[in-house]
C-alpha positions in Angstrom: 71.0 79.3 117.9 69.1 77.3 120.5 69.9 79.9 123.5 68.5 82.9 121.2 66.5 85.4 122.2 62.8 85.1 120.3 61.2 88.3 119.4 57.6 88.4 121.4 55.6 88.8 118.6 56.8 85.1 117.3 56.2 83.4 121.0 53.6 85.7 122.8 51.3 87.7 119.9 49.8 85.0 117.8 48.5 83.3 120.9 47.3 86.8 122.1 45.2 87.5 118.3 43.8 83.9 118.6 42.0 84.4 122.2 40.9 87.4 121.2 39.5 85.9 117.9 38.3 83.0 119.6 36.8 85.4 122.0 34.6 87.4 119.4 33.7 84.0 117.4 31.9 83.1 120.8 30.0 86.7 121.0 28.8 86.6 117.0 27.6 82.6 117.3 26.9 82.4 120.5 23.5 81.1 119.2 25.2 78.7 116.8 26.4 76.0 119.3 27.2 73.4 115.7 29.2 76.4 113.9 31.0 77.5 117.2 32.0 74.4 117.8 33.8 73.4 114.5 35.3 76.8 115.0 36.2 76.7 118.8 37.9 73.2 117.4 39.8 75.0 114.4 40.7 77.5 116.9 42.3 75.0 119.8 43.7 73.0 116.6 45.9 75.8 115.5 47.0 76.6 118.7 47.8 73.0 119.9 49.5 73.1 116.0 51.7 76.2 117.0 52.4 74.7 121.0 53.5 71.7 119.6 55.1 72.6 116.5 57.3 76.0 117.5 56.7 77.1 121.4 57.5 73.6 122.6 60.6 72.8 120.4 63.2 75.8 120.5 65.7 73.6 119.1 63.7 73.0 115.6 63.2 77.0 115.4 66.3 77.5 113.1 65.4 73.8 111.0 64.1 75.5 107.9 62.3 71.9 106.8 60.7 71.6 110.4 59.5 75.5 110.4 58.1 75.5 106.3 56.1 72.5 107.7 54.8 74.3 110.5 54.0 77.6 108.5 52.5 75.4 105.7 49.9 74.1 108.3 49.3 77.4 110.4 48.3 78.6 107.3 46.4 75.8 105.9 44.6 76.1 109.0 44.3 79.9 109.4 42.7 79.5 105.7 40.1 77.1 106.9 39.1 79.6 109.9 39.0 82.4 107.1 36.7 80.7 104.6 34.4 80.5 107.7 34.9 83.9 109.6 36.1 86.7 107.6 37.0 88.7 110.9 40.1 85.7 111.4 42.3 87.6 108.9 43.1 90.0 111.8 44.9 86.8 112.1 47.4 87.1 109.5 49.8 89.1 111.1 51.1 86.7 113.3 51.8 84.6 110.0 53.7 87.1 108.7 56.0 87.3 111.3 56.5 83.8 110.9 57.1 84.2 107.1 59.5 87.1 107.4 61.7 86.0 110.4 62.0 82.4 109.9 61.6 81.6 106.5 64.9 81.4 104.4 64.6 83.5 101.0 63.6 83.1 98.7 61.3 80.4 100.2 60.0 83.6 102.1 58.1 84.5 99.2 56.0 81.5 99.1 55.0 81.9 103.0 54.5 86.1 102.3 52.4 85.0 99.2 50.3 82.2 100.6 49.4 84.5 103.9 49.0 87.6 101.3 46.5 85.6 99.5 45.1 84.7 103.0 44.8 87.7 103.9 43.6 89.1 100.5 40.6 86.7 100.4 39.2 87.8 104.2 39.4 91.8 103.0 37.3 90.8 100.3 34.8 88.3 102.1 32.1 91.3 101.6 32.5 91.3 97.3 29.7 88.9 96.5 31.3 86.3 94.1 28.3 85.3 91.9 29.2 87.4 89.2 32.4 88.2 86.9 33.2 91.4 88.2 32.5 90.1 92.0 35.5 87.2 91.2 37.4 89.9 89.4 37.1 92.4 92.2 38.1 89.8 94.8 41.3 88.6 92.3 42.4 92.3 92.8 42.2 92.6 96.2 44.1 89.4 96.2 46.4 90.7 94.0 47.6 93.9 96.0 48.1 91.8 98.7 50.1 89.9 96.9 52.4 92.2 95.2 52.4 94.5 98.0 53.6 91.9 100.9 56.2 90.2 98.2 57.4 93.7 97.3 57.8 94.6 101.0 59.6 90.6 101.8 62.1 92.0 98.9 62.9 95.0 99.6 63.4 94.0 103.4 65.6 91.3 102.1 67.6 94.3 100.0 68.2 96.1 103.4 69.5 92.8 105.1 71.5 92.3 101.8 73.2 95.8 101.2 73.7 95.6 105.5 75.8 92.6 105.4 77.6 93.8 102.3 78.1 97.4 104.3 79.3 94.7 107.6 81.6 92.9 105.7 83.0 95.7 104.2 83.7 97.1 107.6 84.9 93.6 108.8 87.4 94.0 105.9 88.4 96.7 106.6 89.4 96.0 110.3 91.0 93.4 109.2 92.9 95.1 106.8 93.3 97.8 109.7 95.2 94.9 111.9 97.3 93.5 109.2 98.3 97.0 108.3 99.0 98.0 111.8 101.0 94.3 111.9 102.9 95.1 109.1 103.9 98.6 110.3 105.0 97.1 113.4 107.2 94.7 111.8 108.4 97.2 109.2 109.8 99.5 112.3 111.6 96.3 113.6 113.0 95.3 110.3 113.9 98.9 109.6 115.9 99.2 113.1 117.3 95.8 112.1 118.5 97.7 109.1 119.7 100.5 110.2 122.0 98.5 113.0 123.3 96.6 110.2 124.0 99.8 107.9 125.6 101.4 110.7 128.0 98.1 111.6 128.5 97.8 107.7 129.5 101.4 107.8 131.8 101.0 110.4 133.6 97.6 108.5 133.5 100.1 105.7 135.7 102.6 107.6 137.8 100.7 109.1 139.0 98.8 105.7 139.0 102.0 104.3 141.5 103.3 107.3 143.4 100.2 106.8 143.7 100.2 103.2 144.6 104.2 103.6 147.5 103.4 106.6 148.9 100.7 104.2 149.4 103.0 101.0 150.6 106.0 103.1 152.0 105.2 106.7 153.2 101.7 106.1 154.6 102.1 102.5 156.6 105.4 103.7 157.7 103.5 107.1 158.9 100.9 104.9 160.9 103.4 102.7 162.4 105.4 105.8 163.5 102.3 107.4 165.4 101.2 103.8 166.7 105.0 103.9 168.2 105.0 106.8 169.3 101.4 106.2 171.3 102.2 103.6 172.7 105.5 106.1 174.6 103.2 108.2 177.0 101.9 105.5 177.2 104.7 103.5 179.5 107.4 103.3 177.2 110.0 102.1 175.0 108.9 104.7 173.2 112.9 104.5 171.5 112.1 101.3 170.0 109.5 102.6 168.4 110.8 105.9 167.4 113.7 104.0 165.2 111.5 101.8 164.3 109.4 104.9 162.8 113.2 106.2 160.9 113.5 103.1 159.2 110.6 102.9 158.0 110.7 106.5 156.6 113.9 105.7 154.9 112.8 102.4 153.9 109.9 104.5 152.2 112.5 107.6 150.7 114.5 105.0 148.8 111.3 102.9 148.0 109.8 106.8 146.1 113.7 107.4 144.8 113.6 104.2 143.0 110.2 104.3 142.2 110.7 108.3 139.8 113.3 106.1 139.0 111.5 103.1 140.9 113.6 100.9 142.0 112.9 97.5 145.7 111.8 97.2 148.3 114.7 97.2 149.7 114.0 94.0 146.2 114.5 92.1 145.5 117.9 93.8 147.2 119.4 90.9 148.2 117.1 88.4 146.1 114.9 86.2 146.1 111.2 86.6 149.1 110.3 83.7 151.8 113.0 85.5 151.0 112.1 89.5 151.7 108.4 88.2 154.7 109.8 86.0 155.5 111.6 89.5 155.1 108.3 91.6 157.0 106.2 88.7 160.3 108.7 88.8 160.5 108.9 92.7 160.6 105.4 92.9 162.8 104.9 90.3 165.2 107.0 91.9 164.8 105.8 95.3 165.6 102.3 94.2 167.4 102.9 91.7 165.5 100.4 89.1 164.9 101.5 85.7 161.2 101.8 85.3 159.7 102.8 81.2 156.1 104.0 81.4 153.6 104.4 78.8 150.7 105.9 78.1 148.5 104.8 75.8 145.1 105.8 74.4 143.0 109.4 75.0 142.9 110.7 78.4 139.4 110.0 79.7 137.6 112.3 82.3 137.4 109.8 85.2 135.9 109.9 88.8 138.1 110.8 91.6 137.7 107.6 93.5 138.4 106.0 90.1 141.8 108.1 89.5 142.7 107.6 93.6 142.1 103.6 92.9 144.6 103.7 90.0 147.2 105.7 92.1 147.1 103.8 94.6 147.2 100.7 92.9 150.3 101.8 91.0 151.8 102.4 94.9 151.2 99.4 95.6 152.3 97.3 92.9 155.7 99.3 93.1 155.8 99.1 96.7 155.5 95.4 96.3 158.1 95.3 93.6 160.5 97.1 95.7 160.3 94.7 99.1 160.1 91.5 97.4 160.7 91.3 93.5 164.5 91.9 93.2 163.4 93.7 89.7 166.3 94.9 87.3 163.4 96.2 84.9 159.6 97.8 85.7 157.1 98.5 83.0 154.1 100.6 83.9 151.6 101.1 81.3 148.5 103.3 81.9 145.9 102.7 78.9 142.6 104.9 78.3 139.7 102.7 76.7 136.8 103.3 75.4 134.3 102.9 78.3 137.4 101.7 81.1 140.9 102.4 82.1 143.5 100.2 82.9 146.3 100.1 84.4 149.4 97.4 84.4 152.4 96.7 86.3 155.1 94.1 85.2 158.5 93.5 86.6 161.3 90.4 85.4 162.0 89.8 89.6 161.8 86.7 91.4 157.7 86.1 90.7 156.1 84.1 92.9 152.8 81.3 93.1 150.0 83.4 93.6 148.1 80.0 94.6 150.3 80.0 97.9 149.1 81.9 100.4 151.9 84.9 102.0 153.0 84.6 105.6 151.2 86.7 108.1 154.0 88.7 108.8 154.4 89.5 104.9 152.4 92.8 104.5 152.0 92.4 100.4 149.4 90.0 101.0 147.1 93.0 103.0 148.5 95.3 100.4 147.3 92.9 97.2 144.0 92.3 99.2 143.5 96.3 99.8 144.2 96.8 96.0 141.5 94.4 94.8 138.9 95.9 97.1 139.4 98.8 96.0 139.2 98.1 92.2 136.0 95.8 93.0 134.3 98.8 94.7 134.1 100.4 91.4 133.1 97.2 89.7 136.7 96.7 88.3 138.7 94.0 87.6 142.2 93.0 89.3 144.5 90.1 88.0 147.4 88.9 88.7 149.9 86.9 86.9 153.1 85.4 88.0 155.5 82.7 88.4 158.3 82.1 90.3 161.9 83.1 88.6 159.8 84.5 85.9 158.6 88.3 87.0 154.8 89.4 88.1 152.3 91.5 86.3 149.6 93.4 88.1 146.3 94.6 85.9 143.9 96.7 87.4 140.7 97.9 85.8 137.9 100.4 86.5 135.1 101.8 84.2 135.2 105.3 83.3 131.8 105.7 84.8 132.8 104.2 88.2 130.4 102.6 90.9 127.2 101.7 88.8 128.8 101.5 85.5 
């Protein structure tokens, strides 16, 4: 605060009012060398009192102790010069600078009301003072100086009020402007973070999907052509079997177009979801020649199609499985409607095995097991498996009527 700029009428003006007062004191008593004198030495006081006190000492301007001390005697002393002349009153303005820029409120009051009383008492030098009405008249003028200067100190210090609530509000405001613009900013990063992680999830997503897909169709008809033609070589009526090898790889090209295009298994096109397993059960039967008994239990359910595809494909699987590893003489498939979920449940009396010990790589029932479950988990099912070695396996899958969200 030391370096600011001071208004002129608080360094230059009251210096200019007191020569020109001091000037006119020395026209009027000229011929009163003892009067002019005490005044000439008021007049050099309160200049030597403002020199010393304010001009000289830039660094006490904004000490609020140091400056009511210098007011307080700048008036003391302007009062003195009043009393005497009357015409120092024209005085008072310069006080009221003072008062108004450096005082602190609401100690600004007290300065505005001691100079307004000042200033009051020279208006009304003329009211002679001898009488009730003269002290009363005086009092009044007083009294408008008064209220009139302290009315004007408030409502100035209103305006500085309301103006640093209006500059705060528009500090806030930019403030609130930067953070917002800082926030956007960082939303449009996190939001391309997000999409480059919704489009890599999307592509994990497809390419399980393709993988799971290739497994239930292409793999689990190459697996069945290659047994086909297998059993070919050492048969007599080798035909049967190569025409069965035939259709199986086109049921297998057909599922591999349809899932290329996220279609909905063939075997559900036109059948509900009891007779395409029915369907899937008999084939394999047939093709492996294992007696398989499946039942149906509960009332059929409206269901989802990814939920009905799951359950398909499960059942594919888990007799795929049955057929490459179990050594089954006996399948039992059981398809069982609930009331808010479906399940379904595979169980064969072949070799089992630990489903604590890991498959071999090259074993593709583990993928196949693994596909299953995220299938059934991608509709918030359930999939267990139970088994033991010599002592069969049982597959149960479950999914909620309702499917994803249920």
């Amino acid at each position: 605060m030391s370096d600011r700029v001071w208004p002129v009428r608080l360094t230059v003006m009251p210096y200019v009012f007191l020569a020109c007062l001091t000037a006119v004191t020395i026209l009027i008593k000229r011929d009163q060398p003892r009067s002019l004198t005490v005044d000439l030495v008021l007049c050099a006081l309160i200049a030597l009192w403002t020199l010393g006190m304010f001009t000289l000492r830039p660094a006490k301007r904004t000490d609020h102790r140091w400056i009511g001390v210098f007011i307080a005697g700048f008036v003391l002393l302007l009062a003195v010069l009043v009393v005497r002349d009357p015409w120092f009153g024209f005085l008072t303005p310069a006080s009221y600078f003072y008062t108004f820029i450096l005082l602190p409120w609401p100690i600004e009051l007290v300065g505005v009301g001691s100079v307004a009383v000042v200033a009051g008492y020279a208006q009304a030098y003329a009211i002679a003072k001898s009488d009730i009405f003269g002290l009363l008249g005086t009092a009044a003028v007083i009294g408008v100086n008064v209220v009139g200067m302290c009315l004007a100190s408030w409502l100035g210090r209103r305006g500085e009020v309301l103006s640093q609530q209006r500059q705060d509000a528009v500090d806030a405001l930019t403030e609130t402007n930067l953070k917002l613009e800082a926030t956007l900013a960082e939303n449009a990063v996190l939001h391309e973070q997000l999409v480059t992680q919704a489009r890599d999830a999307g592509v994990i997503d497809e390419r399980q999907r393709m993988a799971r897909e290739i497994h239930d169709t292409l793999a689990q008809g190459l697996t069945g052509i290659v047994a086909q033609l297998q059993a070919a070589e050492t048969a007599d009526d080798w035909r049967r079997y190569v025409t069965t090898a035939i259709g199986l790889a086109r049921e297998s090209l057909t599922e591999a177009r349809r899932s290329v295009h996220a279609l909905r298994p063939q075997p559900l096109q036109s059948a509900t979801l009891g007779e395409a397993i029915a369907d899937v059960v008999r084939r394999w039967s047939a093709l492996h020649g294992v007696d398989v008994q499946l039942t149906t239990t509960g009332t059929q359910r409206v269901m989802t199609p990814e939920a009905e595809s799951t359950l398909l494909r499960a059942t594919q699987e888990a007799l795929a499985n049955v057929a490459k590893y179990a050594q089954a003489t006996r399948v039992g498939v059981t398809l069982s409607y609930m009331e808010k979920k479906v399940a379904l449940d595979v169980r064969d009396d072949g070799a089992g095995f630990d489903p604590e010990q890991p498959r071999p790589a090259s074993e593709s029932g583990g993928f196949g097991l693994v596909a299953m479950r995220q299938r059934v988990e991608a509709l918030n099912g359930t999939l267990e498996v139970e088994s033991e070695p010599g002592f069969g396996t049982a597959i149960s899958a479950t999914v909620p009527l309702t499917g994803v969200g249920a």
